[in-house]
C-alpha positions in Angstrom: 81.6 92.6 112.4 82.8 91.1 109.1 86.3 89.8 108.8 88.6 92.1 106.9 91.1 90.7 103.8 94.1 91.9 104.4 95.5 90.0 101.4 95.7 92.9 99.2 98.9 95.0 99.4 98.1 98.7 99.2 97.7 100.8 96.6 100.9 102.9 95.3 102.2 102.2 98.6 106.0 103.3 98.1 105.1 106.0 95.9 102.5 107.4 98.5 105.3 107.1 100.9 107.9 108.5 99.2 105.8 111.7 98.0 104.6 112.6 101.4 108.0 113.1 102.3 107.7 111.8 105.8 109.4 113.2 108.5 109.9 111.2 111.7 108.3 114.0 113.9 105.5 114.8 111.7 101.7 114.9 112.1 100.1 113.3 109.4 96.6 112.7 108.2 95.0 109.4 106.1 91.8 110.3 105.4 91.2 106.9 104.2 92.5 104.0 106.5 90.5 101.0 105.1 92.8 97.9 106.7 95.2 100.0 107.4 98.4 99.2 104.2 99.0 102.9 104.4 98.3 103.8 108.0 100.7 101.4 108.8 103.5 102.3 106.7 103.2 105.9 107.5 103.4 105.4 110.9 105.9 102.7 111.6 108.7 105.8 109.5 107.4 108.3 113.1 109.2 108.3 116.1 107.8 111.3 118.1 105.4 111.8 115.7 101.8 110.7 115.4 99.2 109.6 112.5 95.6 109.9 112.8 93.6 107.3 110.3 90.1 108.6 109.5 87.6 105.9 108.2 83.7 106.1 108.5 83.4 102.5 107.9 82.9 100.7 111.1 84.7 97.8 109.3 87.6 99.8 108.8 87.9 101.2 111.7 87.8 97.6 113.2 90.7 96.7 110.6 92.9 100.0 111.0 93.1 99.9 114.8 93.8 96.2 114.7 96.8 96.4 112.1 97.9 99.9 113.6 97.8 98.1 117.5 101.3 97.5 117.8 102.4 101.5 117.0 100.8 102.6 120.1 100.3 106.1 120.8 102.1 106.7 117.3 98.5 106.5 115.6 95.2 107.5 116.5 91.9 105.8 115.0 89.1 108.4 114.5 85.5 107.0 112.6 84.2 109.8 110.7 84.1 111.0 106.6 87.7 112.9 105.8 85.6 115.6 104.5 85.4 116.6 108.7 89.0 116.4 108.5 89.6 120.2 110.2 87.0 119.0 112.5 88.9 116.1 113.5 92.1 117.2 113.9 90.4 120.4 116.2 89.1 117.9 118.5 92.3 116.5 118.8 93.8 119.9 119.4 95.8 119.6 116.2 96.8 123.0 114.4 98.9 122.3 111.5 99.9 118.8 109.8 102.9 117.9 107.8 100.8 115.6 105.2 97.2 113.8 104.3 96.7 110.9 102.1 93.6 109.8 100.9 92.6 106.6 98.5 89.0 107.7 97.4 86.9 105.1 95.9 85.7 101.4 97.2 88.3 99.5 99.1 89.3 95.6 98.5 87.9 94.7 101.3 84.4 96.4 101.1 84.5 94.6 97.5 85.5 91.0 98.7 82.8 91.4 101.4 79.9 90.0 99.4 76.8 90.9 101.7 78.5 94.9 101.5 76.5 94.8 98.2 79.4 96.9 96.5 79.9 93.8 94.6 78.4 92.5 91.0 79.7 89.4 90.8 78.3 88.4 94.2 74.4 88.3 95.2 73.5 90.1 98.2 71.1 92.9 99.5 71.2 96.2 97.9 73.5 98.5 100.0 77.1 99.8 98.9 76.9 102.2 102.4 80.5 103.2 103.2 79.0 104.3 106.3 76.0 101.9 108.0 74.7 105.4 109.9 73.6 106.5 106.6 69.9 106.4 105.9 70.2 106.3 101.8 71.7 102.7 100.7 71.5 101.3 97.1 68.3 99.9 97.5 67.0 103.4 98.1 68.5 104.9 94.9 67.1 101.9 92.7 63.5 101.6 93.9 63.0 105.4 94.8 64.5 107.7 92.7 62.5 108.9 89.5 63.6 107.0 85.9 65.1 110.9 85.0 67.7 110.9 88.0 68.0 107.5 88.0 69.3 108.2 84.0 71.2 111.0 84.8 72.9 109.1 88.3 74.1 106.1 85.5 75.1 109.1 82.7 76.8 111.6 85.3 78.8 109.2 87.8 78.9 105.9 85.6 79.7 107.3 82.3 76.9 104.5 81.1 75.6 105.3 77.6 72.9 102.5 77.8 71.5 104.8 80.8 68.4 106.0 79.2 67.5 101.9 78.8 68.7 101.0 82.3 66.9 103.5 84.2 63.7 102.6 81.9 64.3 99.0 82.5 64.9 99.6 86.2 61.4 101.3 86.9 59.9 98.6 84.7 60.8 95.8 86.8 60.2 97.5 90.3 56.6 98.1 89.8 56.1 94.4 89.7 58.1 94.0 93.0 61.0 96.1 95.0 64.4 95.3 93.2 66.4 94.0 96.7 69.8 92.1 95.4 72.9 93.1 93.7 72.2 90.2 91.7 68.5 91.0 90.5 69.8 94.6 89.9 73.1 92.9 87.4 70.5 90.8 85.7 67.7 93.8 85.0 71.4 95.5 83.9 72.1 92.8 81.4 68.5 93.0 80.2 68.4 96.2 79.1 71.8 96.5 77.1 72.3 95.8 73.4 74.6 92.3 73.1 77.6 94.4 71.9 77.6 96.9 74.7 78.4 93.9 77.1 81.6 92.6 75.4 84.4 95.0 76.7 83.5 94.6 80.6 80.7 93.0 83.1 77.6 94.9 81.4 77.0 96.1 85.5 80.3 97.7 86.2 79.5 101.5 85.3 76.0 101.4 87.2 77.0 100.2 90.0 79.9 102.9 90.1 77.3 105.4 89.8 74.8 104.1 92.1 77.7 103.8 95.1 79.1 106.7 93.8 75.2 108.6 94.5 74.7 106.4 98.0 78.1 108.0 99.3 78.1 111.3 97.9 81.5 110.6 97.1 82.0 113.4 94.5 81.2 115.9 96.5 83.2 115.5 99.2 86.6 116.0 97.6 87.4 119.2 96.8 85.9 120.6 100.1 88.2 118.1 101.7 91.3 119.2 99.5 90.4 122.4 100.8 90.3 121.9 104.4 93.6 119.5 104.1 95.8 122.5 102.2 94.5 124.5 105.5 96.0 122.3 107.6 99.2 122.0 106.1 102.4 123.4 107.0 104.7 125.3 104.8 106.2 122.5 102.7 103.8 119.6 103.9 102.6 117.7 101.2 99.0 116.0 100.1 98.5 113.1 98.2 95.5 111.3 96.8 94.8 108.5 94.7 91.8 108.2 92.5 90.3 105.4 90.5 88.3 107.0 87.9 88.4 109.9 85.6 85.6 111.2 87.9 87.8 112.0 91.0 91.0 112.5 89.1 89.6 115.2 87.7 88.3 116.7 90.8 91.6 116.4 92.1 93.7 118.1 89.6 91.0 121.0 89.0 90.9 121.5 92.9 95.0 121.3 92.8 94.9 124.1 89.9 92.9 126.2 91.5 94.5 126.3 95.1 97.6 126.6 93.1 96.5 129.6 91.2 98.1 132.8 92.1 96.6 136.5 91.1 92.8 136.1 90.3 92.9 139.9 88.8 92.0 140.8 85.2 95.0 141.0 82.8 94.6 144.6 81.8 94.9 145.6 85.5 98.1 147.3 86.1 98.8 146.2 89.9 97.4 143.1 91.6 94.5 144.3 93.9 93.0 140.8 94.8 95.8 139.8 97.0 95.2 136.1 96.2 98.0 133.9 96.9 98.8 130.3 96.1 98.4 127.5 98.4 99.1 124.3 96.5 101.8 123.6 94.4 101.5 120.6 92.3 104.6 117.8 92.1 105.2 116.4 88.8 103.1 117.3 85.9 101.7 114.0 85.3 99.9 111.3 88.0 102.3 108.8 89.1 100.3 105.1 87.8 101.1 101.7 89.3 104.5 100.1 88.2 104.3 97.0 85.9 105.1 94.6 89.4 102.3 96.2 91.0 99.9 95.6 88.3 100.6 91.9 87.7 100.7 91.5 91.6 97.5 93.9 92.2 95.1 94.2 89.0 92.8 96.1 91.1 95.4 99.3 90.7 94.9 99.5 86.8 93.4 102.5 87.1 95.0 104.2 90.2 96.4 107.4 89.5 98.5 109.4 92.1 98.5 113.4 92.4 100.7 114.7 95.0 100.8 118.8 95.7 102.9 120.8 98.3 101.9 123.7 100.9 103.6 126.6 99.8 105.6 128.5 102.0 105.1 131.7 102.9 108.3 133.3 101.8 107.2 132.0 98.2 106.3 134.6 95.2 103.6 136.7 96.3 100.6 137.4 94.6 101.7 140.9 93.1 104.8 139.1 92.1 102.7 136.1 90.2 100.6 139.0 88.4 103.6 140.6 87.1 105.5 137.2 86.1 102.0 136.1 84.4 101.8 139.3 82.3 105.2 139.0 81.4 104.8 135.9 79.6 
C-alpha cells in the first residue's frame, strides 16, 4: 500500500462546509474521500449523526479510515465508485440524507504518487486506474485503441488541438514497440507538437487528462450520480460538488438545470399536464472559486469551482404553479 500525502489541505474546504449546511444529526454522503480533508471536517461538526466516505481507490480507502479513526462510529468507510451511491447507502439501510459532497477529478495524492502513472512529470508504468479492479489502464488506451478514438479521446476529454498529430504520432511509435511509461508517452507528446503549442503549459497536460479521464470513465458517471444523490436527499438537504475542468463543471450545472427545471409542457398548452416538478434548486448563481489565501497556499485549486444546489421541499411551487409563473413572464 503506498503512503498517502496528507500535506495538502483540502479543496474549498470551509466553503464545502459552510454550503452543506451541516446539521449535527445529519446523514451525510462524500462521494469522494481521498485522505479524508473533507470527511474529516464533515464529521468531527456530527454528534448523533453519521458520514459515510465513498472512495474506490484502495489507497484512499486506506487514507480515509486512517484520518477518520478517531470519529468512531460517526463515519463509515465504504470502497466503491459514488456513482453506486443509492446502492450504498441501501446496504447500509439508509433512506434519505441530509447532504453529499463530491471532488471529481484526480486527487493530490494519486498525483504525488509517481508509480500511479497519473503523473507527467514523473516516469512510471502506464496506468492512471482510480480503481486497481479495473481491467482498462492507460496503457490499454495508448497501445490499443485505433489512431481515430485515440484523436477523438485527446479532442473530446483533453480539449488538445494537436490531437490529430498526437494520436498519429502515438500509433507511429507503438508499432516499433508497446509505449509502457508515462515518461515515453510525455516524450512521443512533445514530439508531435509544433514548438509554439508547448509554451503556455507542459505540452502533456491535456492528454493525459483525456487519457485518465477515458481509463475512469469519469464523465459519465456524474450526472447519473447527481441523480441518484437529489434522490436521496431530504427536503432542504443540500449537494455540493467541486469540479476541475470545464468538462465536469459543465456536467454539473447542466444536470443542476435540469433537475431544477419545473413544467416540461409546451408553452401554448393551457394547463400543465406533465406533472413534472423540481428537485434541485441551485445556490448562488455563480460557482464559488478558491479565495486568494487558498491559491497562494494550494495552487493545485486554480481551477476548482464549487456548485452547491438544494432538495426542494415538498410544499414548494408545484409544477402547475411553475407553468403558470413561466407563461407569465
Amino acid at each position: 500500500m503506498e503512503k498517502v500525502n496528507f500535506s495538502h489541505r483540502s479543496v474549498l474546504l470551509d466553503e464545502c462546509i459552510e454550503g452543506l449546511a451541516i446539521r449535527p444529526d445529519g446523514i451525510y454522503v462524500d462521494g469522494t474521500a481521498g485522505g479524508g480533508g473533507h470527511s474529516f471536517a464533515i464529521a468531527s461538526r456530527l454528534t448523533t449523526g453519521r458520514l459515510i466516505a465513498i472512495d474506490q481507490d484502495e489507497a484512499a480507502i486506506a487514507a480515509a479510515s486512517a484520518r477518520l479513526a478517531p470519529l468512531g462510529d460517526r463515519a463509515i468507510v465504504v470502497r466503491d465508485n459514488f456513482c453506486h451511491i443509492a446502492e450504498v447507502c441501501a446496504s447500509l439501510g439508509i433512506e434519505k440524507i441530509d447532504g453529499v459532497l463530491m471532488d471529481l477529478g484526480v486527487s493530490s495524492y494519486q498525483l504525488d504518487t509517481a508509480e500511479r502513472g497519473f503523473s507527467y512529470h514523473a516516469d512510471a508504468p502506464l496506468d492512471m486506474r482510480m480503481d486497481r479492479r479495473s481491467a482498462k489502464s492507460a496503457y490499454t488506451v495508448v497501445n490499443e485503441y485505433s489512431e481515430a478514438d485515440l484523436k477523438r479521446i485527446l479532442f473530446t476529454y483533453g480539449e488538445e488541438k494537436c490531437s490529430a498529430r498526437i494520436a498519429s504520432r502515438i500509433v507511429e511509435m507503438r508499432q516499433r514497440k508497446p509505449i509502457e511509461t508515462t515518461g515515453e508517452l510525455v516524450d512521443i507528446i512533445r514530439s508531435a507538437m509544433p514548438a509554439r503549442a508547448r509554451e503556455d503549459q507542459h505540452p502533456a497536460k491535456r492528454s493525459f487528462q483525456a487519457i485518465r479521464i477515458e481509463v475512469n470513465g469519469e464523465l459519465d458517471v456524474i450526472a447519473p450520480a447527481i441523480e441518484a444523490a437529489a434522490g436521496l436527499l431530504r427536503p432542504h438537504g443540500r449537494i455540493a460538488i467541486i469540479t476541475f475542468h470545464s468538462l465536469e463543471d459543465r456536467i454539473v450545472k447542466q444536470t443542476y438545470t435540469r433537475l431544477a427545471t419545473g413544467c416540461i409542457c409546451p408553452r401554448d398548452f393551457p394547463v400543465c399536464v406533465c406533472g413534472h416538478k423540481p428537485i434541485l434548486s441551485p445556490v448562488g448563481r455563480k460557482p464559488v472559486l478558491p479565495s486568494a489565501e487558498e491559491l497562494k497556499e494550494n495552487p493545485r485549486s486554480r481551477s476548482a469551482k464549487l456548485r452547491v444546489a438544494e432538495r426542494v421541499a415538498e410544499d414548494e411551487p408545484s409544477a402547475e404553479e411553475n407553468f403558470e409563473r413561466s407563461h407569465r413572464t
